[in-house]
C-alpha positions in Angstrom: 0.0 0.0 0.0 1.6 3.5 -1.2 1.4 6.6 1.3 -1.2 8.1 -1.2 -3.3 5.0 -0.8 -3.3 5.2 3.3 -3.7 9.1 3.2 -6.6 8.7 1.3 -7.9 5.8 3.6 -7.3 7.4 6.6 -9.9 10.6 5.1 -12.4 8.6 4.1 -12.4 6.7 8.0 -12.1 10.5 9.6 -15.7 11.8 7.1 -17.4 8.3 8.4 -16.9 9.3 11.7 -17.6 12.7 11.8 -20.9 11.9 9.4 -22.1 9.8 12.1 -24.1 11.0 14.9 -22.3 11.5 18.4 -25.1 9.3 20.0 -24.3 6.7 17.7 -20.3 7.2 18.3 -20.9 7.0 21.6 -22.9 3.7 21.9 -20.5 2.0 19.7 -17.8 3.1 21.9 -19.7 1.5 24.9 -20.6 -2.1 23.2 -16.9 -2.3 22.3 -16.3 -1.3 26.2 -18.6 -4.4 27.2 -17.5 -6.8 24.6 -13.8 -6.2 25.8 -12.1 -9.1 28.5 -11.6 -8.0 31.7 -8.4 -5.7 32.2 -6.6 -8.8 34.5 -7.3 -12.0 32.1 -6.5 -9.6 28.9 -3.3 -8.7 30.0 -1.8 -11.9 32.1 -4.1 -14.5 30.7 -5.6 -17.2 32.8 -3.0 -16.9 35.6 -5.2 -14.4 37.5 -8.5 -16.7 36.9 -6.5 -20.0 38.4 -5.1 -17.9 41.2 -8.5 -16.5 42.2 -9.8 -20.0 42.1 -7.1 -21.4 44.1 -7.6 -18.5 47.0 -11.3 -19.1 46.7 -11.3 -22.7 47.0 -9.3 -22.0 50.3 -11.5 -19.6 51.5 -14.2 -21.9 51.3 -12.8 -24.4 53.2 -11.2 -22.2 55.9 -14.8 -20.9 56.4 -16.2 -24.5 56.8 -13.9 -25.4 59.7 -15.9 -22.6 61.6 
């Protein structure tokens, strides 16, 4: 792809956007915020989600002694 070819991309993205209205930019920009993984598991993976298992499963059993 030449730099002509991207410039020109890049103007057609920017009119989209600014033809659109900001309601509708806005409630996009939320769906994507929802559909997104949560910030611990995106960004280590499944060590956080074993981990918080582990220390729940311990929990649990340290409240059934009581």
């Amino acid at each position: 792809m030449s730099l002509n070819d991207y410039v020109k991309f890049l103007t057609q993205q920017a009119v989209i956007r600014m033809d659109q209205p900001k309601e509708e930019r806005h409630s996009k920009r939320l769906e994507k915020r929802a559909d997104r993984a949560p910030f611990s598991s995106h960004y280590f993976g499944v060590i956080p989600l074993g981990l918080s298992l582990f220390f729940r499963k311990k929990r649990k059993k340290r409240i059934r002694k009581y």
